[in-house]
N, C-alpha and C positions, 0 to 999 in steps of 0.2 A: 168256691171254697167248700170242704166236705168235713167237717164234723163227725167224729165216731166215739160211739160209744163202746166200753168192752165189761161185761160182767161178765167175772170169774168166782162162780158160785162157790160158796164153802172155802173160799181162800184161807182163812182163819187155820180150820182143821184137815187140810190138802198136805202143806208141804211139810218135807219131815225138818227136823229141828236141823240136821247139819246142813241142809239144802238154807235155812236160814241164816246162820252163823257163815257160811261159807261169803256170801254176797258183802257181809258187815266187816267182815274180815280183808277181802279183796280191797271195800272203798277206805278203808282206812290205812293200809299200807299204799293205796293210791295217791290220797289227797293228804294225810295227814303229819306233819313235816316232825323229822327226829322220832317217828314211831312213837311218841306218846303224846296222850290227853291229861294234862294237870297232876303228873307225875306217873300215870299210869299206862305201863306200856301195853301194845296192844295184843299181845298175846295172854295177859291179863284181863285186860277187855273182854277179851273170847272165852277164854275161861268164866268168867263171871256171868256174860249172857248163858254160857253151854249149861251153867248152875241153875239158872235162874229157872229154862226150858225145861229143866229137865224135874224141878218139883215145883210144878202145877199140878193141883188137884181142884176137885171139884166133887159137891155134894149130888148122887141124884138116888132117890127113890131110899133115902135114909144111908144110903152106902158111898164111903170116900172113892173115889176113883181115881187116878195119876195119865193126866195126858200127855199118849209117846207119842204127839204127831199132832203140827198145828199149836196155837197159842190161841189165849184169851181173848176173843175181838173187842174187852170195852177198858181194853189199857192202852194208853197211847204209849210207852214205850214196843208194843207188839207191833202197833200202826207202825213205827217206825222203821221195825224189820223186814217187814212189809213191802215198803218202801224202797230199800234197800234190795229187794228181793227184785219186785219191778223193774228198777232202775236196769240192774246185769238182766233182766229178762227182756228185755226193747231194745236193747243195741243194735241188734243184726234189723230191726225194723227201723230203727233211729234213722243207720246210716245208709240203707237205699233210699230213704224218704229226704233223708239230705243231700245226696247226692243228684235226686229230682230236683232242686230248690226247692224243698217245700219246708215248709216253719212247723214243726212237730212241740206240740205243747201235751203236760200229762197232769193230770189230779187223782190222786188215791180216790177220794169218795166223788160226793158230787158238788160240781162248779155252775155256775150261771154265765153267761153271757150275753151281753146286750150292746147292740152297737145304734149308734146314730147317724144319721146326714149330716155330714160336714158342710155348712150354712158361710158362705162369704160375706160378712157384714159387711165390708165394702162395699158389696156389687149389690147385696139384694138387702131387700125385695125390691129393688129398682133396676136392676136390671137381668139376666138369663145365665149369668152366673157362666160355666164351661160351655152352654151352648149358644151365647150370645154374639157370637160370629156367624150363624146359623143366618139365611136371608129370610126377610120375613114368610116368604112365601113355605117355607117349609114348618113352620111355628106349631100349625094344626097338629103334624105329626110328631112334635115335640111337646107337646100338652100330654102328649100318649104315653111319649119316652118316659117322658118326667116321673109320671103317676106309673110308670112299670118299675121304672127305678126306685122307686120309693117301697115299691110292693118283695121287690128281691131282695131288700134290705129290711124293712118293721115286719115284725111277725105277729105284733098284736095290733089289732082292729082301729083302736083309738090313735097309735101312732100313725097310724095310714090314714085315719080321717086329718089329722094334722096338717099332714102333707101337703093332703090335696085343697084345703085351707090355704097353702102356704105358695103352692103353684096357681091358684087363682089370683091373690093376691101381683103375686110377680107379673101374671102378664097382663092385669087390671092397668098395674104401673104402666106395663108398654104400651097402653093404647087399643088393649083389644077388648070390643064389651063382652059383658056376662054372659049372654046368650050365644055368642060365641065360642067362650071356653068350656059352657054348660054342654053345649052339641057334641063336642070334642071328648069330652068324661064323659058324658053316657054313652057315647060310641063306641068307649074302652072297655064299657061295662056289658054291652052286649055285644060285642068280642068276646068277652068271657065269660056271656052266659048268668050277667046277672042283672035284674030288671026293677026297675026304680030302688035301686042302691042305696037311697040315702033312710030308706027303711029296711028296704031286707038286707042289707051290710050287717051282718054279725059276725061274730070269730068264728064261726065254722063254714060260714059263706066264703067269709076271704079265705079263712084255711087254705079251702079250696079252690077257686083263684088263683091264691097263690101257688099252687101247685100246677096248675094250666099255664100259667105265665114260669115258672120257672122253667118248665119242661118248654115253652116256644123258645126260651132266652137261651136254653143248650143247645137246641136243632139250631138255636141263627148261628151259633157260636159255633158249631161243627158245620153251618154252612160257608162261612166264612174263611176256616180255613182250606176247606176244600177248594176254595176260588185262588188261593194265594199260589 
């Protein structure tokens, strides 16, 4: 999954006003049914935003000044135009990104995202949850999987300590001892270059880790297809 970000500097004071009305105008004769909003048709509409753009002023250095180009960035009707403006400007990106299968999501300013491990309380922590068909003899390198999986997905330190909490625990249940699953995580950890972990583990340690492990998880992934 790829995540992008896009700043477009000075958006505010870039586009000319009819490049904004033009987008507002479009989604409203698209979406909006009998051409009008609560009596007001939308060639009214237009006129009243083209009114609206076109006296802004602004104070600077004792002198009024009138802006031909761009709107106010701390009105949210502006944000709205905006928006609007986005919208008709992604389409030709929309639809090859759609036609990829791929799920295209957009936010004007800025968004968070945080995702979790989906936990089967049915199965665990008693049993191996999706890899519990696995024979035991393969278990060692699935202590690894686990705690890599876990690492591709938490991006912050304390969720990843969770985890590997949480993958101890499960194969505690199956029967395997500590010093067992203990050999197995540090194994992982100097795999990747880091040395007594449960100290030097910090967010900029795993940062980096996780950036060694993502980059192995793509080579297997492009090795993989390669084989098919």
């Amino acid at each position: 999954t790829l995540f992008a970000a896009v700043h477009v500097n000075d958006l505010c004071t870039l586009i000319p006003h009819e490049q904004l009305t033009e987008p507002l105008q479009h989604f409203l004769y698209d979406y909006v049914p009998y051409g009008q909003v609560q009596g007001l048709t939308v060639d009214t509409i237009i006129e009243l935003v083209r009114f609206v753009l076109q006296n802004q002023y602004f104070i600077f250095d004792n002198k009024i000044y009138r802006q031909i180009k761009g709107y106010g960035s701390d009105q949210p009707f502006n944000h709205l135009l905006a928006n609007f403006y986005m919208f008709y400007w992604q389409q030709d990106l929309v639809k090859t990104l759609v036609h990829q299968n791929e799920i295209v999501a957009r936010y004007l300013n800025e968004i968070q995202l945080r995702t979790i491990i989906n936990h089967d309380n049915d199965i665990e922590p008693h049993g191996l949850s999706f890899i519990s068909d696995h024979p035991p003899v393969m278990y060692s390198t699935l202590i690894q999987a686990c705690l890599m999986c876990a690492a591709l997905i938490r991006s912050k330190v304390s969720d990843f300590h969770n985890e590997c909490r949480d993958v101890e625990i499960v194969f505690l249940n199956n029967g395997y001892s500590m010093n067992f699953i203990k050999e197995h995580i540090e194994q992982l950890f100097q795999d990747f270059h880091i040395s007594n972990w449960k100290s030097n583990l910090n967010q900029n340690t795993y940062d980096k880790m996780r950036e060694e492990i993502i980059e192995y998880d793509q080579q297997h992934q492009e090795m993989k297809i390669k084989q098919r």
